[in-house]
N, C-alpha and C positions, 0 to 999 in steps of 0.2 A: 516357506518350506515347499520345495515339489513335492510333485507325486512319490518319485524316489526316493527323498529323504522319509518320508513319510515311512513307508518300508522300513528303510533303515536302522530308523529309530527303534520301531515296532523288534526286530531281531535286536538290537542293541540291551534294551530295556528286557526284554524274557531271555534272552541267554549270554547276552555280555560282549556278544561278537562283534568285531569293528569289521564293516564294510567300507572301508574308505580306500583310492586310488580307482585308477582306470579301469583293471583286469576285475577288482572283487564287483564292482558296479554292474560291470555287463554282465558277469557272471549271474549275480541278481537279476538284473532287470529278463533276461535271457529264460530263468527259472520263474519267475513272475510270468510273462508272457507265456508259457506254456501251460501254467495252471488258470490263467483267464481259458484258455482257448479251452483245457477239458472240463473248467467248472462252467465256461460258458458268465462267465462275470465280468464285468466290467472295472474298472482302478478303482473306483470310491467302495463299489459293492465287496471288491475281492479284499480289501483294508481290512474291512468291517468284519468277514468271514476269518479270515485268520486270525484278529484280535479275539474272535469266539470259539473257535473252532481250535483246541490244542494240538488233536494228532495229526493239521492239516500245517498248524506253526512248525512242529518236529519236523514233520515229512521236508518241508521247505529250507530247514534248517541243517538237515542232514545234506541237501545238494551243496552248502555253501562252505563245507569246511571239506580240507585234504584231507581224508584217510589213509594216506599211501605212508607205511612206515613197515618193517623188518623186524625179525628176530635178533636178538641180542644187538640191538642198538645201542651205539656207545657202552662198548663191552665192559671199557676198563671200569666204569659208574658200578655195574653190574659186578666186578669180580671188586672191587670196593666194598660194596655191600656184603654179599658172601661173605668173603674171607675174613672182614676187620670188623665191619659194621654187626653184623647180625648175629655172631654169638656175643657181642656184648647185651645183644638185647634180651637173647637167650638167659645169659646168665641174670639181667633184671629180671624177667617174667616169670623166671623159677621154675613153677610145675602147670601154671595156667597158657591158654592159646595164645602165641602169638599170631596179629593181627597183619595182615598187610593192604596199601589202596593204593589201587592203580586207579589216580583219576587223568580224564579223559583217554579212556587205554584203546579205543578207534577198535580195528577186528583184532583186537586179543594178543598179539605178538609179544608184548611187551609183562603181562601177567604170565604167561605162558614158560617167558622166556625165564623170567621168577623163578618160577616150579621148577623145571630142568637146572636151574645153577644150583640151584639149594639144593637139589636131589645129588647131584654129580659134586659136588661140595663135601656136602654133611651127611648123605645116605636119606633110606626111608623114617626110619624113626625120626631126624627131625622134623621132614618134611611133612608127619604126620603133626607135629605140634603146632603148625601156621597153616595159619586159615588165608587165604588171597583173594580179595573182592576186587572187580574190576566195573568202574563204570563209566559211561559214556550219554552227552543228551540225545544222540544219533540212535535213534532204536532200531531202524534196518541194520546200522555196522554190528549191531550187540548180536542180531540175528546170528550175522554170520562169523561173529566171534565166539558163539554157543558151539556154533557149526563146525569151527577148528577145521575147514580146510581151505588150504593155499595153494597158492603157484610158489613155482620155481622164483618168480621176483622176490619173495617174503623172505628166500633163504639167503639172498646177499652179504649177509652177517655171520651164518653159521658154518663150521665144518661139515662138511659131508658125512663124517662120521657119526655125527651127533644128530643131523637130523635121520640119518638112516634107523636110526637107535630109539629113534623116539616117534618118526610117523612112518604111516604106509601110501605106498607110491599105488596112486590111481590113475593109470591112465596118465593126464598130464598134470595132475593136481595131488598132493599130497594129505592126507589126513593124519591129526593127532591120536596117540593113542588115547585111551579112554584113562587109562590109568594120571596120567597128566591131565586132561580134561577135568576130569573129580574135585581138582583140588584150585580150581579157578570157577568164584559165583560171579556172576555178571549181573547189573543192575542198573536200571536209567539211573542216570545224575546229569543233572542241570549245575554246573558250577555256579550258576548265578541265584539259587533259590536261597533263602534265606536261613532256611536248617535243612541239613546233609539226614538221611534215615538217621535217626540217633539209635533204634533197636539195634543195629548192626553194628555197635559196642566202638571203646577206643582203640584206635590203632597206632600200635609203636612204629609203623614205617608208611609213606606217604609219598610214591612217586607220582611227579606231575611232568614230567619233562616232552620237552618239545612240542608244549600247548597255549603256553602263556602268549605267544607270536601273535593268538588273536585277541587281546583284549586291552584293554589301554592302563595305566599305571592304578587309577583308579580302581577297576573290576580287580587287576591283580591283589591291591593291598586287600582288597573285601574278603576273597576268595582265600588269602593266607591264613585271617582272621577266620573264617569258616573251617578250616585245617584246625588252627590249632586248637580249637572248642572239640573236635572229635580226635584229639591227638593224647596220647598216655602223656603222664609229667616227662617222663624222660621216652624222647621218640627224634624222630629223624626225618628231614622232608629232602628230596633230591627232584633237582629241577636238571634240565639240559644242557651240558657244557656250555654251551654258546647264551645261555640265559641265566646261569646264576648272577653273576654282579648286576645286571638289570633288576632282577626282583627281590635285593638287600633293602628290605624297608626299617629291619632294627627291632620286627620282629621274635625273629629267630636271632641263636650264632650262629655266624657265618664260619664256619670250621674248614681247613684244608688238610689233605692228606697225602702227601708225594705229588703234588697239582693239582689231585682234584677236589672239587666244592661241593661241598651239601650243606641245610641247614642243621642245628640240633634245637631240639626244645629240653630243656634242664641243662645239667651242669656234668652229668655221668658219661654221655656218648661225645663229648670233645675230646678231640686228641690233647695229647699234654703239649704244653709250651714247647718249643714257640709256634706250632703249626696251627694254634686256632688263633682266628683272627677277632679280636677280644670287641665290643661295640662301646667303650669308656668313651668318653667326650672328646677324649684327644688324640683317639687314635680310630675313628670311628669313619670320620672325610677319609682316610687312609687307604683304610678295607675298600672303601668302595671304588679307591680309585687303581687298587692294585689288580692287575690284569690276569686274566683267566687264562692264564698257560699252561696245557697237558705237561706231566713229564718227559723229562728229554727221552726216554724211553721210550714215550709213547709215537708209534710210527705216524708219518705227515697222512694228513690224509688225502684220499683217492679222488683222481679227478674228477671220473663218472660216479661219483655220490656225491660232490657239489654239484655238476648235472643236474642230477635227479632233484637235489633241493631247490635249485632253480625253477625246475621243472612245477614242482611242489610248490612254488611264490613261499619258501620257509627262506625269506631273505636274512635275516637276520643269526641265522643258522650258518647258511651257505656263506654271508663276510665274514663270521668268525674264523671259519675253516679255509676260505682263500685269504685271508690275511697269514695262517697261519704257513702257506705256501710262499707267499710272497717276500717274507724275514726270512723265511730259509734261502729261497734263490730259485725254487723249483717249478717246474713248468713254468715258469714269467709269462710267456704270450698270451698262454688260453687263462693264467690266471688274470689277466690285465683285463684279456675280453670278457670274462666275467664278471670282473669289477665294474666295469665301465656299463655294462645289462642293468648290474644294481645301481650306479648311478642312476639309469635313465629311471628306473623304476622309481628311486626316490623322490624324481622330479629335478637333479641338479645336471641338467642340461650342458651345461656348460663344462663342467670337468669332465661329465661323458665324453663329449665333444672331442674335447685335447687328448683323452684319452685313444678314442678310435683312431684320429687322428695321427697319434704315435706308432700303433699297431700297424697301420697301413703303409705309412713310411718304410716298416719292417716289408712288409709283403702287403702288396698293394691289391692282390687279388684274391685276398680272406673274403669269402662271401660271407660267413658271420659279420664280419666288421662291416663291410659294404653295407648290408641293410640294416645293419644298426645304426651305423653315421648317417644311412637312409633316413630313419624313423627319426633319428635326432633332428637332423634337417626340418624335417617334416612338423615336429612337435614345436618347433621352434620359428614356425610357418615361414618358414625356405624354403618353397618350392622347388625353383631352381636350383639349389647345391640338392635336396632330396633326391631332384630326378637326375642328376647327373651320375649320382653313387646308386642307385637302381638302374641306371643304364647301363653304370659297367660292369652291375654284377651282369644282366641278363648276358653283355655280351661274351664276360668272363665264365658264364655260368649257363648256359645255351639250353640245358635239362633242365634246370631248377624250377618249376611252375611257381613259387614264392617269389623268386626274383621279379618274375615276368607282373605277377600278377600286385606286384610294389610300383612297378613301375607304372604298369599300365593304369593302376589306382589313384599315383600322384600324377599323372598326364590326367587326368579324368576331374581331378579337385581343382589344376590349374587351367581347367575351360580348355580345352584340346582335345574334346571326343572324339574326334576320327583319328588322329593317333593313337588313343588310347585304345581306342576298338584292338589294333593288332597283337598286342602283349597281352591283354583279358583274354584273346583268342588262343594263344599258345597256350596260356595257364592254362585253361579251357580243357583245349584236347586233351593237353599229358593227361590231367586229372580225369578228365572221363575215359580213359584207356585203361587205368587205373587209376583207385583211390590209394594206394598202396604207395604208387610212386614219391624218390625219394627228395624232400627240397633241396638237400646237397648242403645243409647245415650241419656242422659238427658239435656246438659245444652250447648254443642258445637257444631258448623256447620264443623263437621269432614266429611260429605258423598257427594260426588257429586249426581246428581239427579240418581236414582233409572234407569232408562233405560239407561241415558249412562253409566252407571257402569256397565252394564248384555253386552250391546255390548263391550266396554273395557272388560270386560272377557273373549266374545267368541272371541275375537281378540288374546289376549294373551294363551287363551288353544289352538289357532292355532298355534299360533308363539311355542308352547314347544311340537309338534307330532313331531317325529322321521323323520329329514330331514330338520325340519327348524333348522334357526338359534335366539334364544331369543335375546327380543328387549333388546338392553342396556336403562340404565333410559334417557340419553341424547334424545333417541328415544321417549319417551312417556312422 
């Protein structure tokens, strides 16, 4: 085992998180390397510290998961709930609280978002009857999910009128009112502990959605088993469009409602025949193999929010939703170049390949495409086909400091440092002119963040002066 699996394990085993592939590794190793430097510890020593030290495992463990998610996300799940789901739950619970748990709910958008449907739904009196716990292992996000204020990014999802209605504009930040605030408790949860607070009672409703992406089939069965032990007999789990038929273990029913999926626990919140999908023996392989299609109703969805899920490595989210583009017929190009991202990401090189490959044929001077069949080349230690699609973005692309600084980096791997000196040099300037400047990408997260790419530069214009020796890639 390396030094980094070592790690790995260590987050794996206290919170369930899978660090595997290229981006989640550096990311770690990246975050490791900074807390040696302020704890002043070494790899063996700083193991040992975290394995003892909890709010030092949290702290760590908070840099290595996306927080980045919206108000009323996946709305139709949400007006689901509301309208159909939640007065039947009403009508079980009678005159006692209803419960609700937003687990891993990140800075609160998704409880929050609760509150307001329910309230704009069914009024205060019922909102007065359900209780909303929200929790997360990340205790800085919970901070500022206490905090309830956002950017303009958070509201992506909502109308203008509803957030007007419900925070107050500060400056460039928005805050909740207090009145919604009340009725959301926030509280660490570690999905992976073995009992969930049991004081904080059963809960008839159980959203987990757009979290299971970090954890492997196993964690997830553990985790549903931990649900349903804090769940009423009749109660209801909702996971993320793009992740219900992944995590059908046959614990729950798997119930539909006009497309969409949640589980039910008891026999009372199934819809009636034929919309619930029943788990008998023989009809069981079925469910699982029947595909997760919104209603025709439901509009395709928006480019720039596969974007951003990209953005977000929520790959499994982001193929749902460009598949769902690509049976319609719509956007094809940039969905193709998205597709072909999640190839490289999953390691199938090759259909990447043909992929960019097609794109290019279309328009041969997509700089997304170019440094992607770049990186493909590359990963697929091509030097030559690499440097020749980095060559022609730079020459297609004369601005772009990403282009320059792909090329300049595979001229640098394949023993060519005084060529490579001139493209590191361009990348160089633009970026030290500004870090701001734009790589001229449209639709892929091809760029590491803009200042470590200007220090990785003047790293490598050192490593090629006259007397060093160039890093091999294994180095960098």
């Amino acid at each position: 085992m390396s030094w980094l699996d070592a790690f790995k394990q260590l987050v794996y085993d206290y919170a369930g998180l899978l660090l595997d592939g290229t981006v989640a590794e550096q990311r770690l190793q990246q975050h490791l390397q900074q807390m040696q430097q302020q704890l002043g510890l070494d790899t063996e020593h700083l193991l040992k510290h975290l394995q003892q030290s909890r709010p030092e495992l949290n702290n760590l463990i908070s840099q290595l998961t996306v927080n980045e998610t919206y108000f009323f996300r996946e709305p139709e799940q949400i007006n689901l709930f509301v309208q159909q789901v939640l007065p039947q739950l009403l009508s079980l619970a009678e005159k006692r609280p209803l419960r609700i748990l937003s687990a891993g709910c990140s800075s609160g958008e998704e409880p929050y978002s609760l509150a307001m449907a329910i309230l704009e739904a069914h009024g205060e009196q019922t909102l007065e009857r359900i209780a909303i716990d929200a929790g997360d292992v990340d205790l800085n996000i919970l901070a500022k999910a206490r905090e309830a204020i956002y950017s303009a990014f958070s509201f992506r999802g909502m109308q203008d009128e509803i957030r007007n209605h419900y925070f107050s504009a500060e400056g460039q930040v928005y805050r909740l009112h207090e009145h919604i605030r009340t009725h959301v408790q926030f509280f660490p949860l570690n999905l992976k502990d073995a009992d969930y607070p049991a004081e904080r009672g059963l809960y008839d409703a159980v959203f987990f959605r757009n979290v299971s992406i970090y954890f492997d089939e196993h964690t997830r069965q553990n985790i549903q088993h931990r649900f349903n032990r804090i769940m009423q007999p009749e109660a209801v789990l909702f996971l993320g469009t793009a992740e219900t038929m992944a995590n059908d273990f046959g614990l729950f029913s798997l119930c539909e409602s006009h497309g969409l999926y949640y589980f039910a626990k008891g026999t009372q919140l199934q819809p009636a025949a034929p919309e619930r999908l029943a788990h008998s023996a023989d009809n069981h392989s079925h469910a699982r193999q029947r595909p997760a299609t919104p209603a025709v109703s439901t509009p395709l969805p928006d480019l720039q929010l596969i974007r951003q899920l990209l953005h977000e490595e929520r790959y499994d989210e982001a193929g749902s939703k460009l598949q769902l583009l690509l049976t319609a017929g719509q956007h094809k190009p940039e969905a193709q170049l998205m597709q072909a991202w999640l190839q490289l990401n999953k390691g199938d090189l090759a259909a990447a390949g043909r992929q960019l490959d097609s794109i290019l044929q279309s328009d041969p001077w997509c700089l997304d495409a170019l440094l992607a069949r770049g990186l493909c080349s590359k990963w697929q230690a091509d030097h030559n086909s690499a440097a020749k699609q980095f060559k022609t973005a730079c020459y297609a692309h004369a601005d772009s400091w990403l282009a320059h600084y792909f090329y300049g980096d595979i001229l640098r791997l394949s023993n060519q440092p005084q060529i490579a000196r001139g493209p590191l040099q361009v990348a160089r300037r633009i970026l030290s002119t500004s870090l701001e400047a734009d790589t001229g990408c449209r639709w892929l997260p091809l760029a590491p963040a803009p200042q470590d790419a200007l220090l990785l530069i003047e790293r490598q214009l050192l490593g090629l002066k006259p007397g060093h020796m160039p890093h091999t890639e294994a180095e960098t």
